[in-house]
N, C-alpha and C positions, 0 to 999 in steps of 0.2 A: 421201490423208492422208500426213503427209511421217514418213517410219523415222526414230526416235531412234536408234534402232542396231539392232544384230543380235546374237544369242549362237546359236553353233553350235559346239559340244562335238567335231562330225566325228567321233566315238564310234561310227559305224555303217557297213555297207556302204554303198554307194552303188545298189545292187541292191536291197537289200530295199523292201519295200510303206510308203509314206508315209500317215500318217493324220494328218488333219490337224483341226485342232479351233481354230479361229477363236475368241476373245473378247473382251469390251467391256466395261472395267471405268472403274471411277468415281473422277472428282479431287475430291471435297469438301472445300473448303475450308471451315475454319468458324473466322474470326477470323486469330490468329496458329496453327489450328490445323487436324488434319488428320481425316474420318472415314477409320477402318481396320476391316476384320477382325482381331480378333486372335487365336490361339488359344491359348486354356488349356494346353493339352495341351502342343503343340509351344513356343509361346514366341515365336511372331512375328507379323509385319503383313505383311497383304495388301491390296490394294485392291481395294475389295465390287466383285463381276462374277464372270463367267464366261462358260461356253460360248454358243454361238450356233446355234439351233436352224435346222432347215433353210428352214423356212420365217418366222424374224421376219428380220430388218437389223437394224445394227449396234444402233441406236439405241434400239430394243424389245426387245432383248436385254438392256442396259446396263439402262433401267427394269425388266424383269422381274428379273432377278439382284440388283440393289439392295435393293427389295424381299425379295428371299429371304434373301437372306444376311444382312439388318444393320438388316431393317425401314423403313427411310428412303424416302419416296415421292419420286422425281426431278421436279423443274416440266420439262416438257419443250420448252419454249423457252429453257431456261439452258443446253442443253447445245452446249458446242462444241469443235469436233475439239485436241487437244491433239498427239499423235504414236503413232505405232506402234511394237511391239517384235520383233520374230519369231525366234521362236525354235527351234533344231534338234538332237533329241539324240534316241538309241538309245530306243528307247521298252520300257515297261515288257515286251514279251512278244520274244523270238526272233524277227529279220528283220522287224522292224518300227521306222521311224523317225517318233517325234512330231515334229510339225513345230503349232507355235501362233502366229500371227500376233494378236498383242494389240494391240487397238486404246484408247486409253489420250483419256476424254472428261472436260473439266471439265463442272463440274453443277451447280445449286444442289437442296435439299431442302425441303419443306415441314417447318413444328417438331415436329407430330405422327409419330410413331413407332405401325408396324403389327408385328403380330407377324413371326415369323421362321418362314420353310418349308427349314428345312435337310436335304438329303437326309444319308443314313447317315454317308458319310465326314464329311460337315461336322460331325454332331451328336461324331461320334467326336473330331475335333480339337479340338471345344467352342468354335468361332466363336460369337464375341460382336462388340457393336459397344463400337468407343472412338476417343473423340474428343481426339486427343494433341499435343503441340507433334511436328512434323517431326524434330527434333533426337535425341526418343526414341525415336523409329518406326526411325530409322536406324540407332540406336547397339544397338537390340533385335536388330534384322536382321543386323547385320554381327556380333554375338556369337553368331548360331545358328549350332548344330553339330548334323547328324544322321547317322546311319549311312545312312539313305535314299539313294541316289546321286540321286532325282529330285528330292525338294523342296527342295534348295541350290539349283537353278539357278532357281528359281520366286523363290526369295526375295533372291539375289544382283538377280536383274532387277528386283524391287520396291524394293532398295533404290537401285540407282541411279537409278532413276524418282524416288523420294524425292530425291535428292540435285539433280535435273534443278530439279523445283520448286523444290527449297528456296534453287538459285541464282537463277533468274526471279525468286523473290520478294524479294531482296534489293534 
């Protein structure tokens, strides 16, 4: 899969223990518009995915995560490789660098909607699904401000992802 880019903060030793957390998140388009996570809580858009467990690939990842986070069931012959994002910064504990290689999949969905299996943090953030024109998913993203030092850069990455589409599609 070809890197859209890279964001590395360099905010860490070069010494310390890297852990690394690979994920595969979803491009749903729907019309002139985009499925997101959005959260109540904080105020921004994600793209439904996540982590990649040791034993599924990329692609049963992206299905499982989808489903979790935003209820949407993926046809899974619509999915195709879009680009990857990788990203590297000081990770949340002492002598530890996260490192996340996002691998970033167009999709199509079935119209039926499944319920939502959010683990702790997601229920906390109050991730919902919404289906928004591009133009506000960006303009949401680039207004977040948090004290958090980690999820600026989750969501700076999202929104240039946002920005990548919403040139393609023009």
């Amino acid at each position: 899969m070809r890197q859209l880019f890279e964001i590395d903060l360099k905010d860490y030793n070069e010494s310390d223990r890297v852990f690394r957390r690979p994920s595969a998140r979803a491009i749903i388009l729907k019309g002139d518009k985009i499925a997101l996570v959005y959260s109540k809580a904080e105020k921004y858009y994600k793209f439904p995915g996540g982590g990649i467990r040791n034993d599924e690939d990329r692609k049963e990842a992206l299905i499982r995560e989808v489903r979790e986070e935003v209820g949407m069931v993926v046809k899974p012959e619509t999915i195709e490789e879009f680009g990857s994002v990788l990203r590297r910064q000081k990770g949340k504990e002492d002598g530890v660098i996260f490192e996340q290689e996002n691998y970033y999949y167009f999709c199509e969905t079935e119209d039926e909607l499944v319920s939502q299996e959010l683990d702790e943090y997601e229920k906390d953030a109050e991730f919902v699904l919404r289906i928004v024109p591009l133009d506000e998913a960006i303009a949401t993203n680039e207004a977040y401000v948090s004290e958090d030092s980690f999820n600026p850069v989750m969501i700076k990455r999202e929104c240039r992802v946002l920005k990548m589409i919403a040139e393609r599609n023009k």
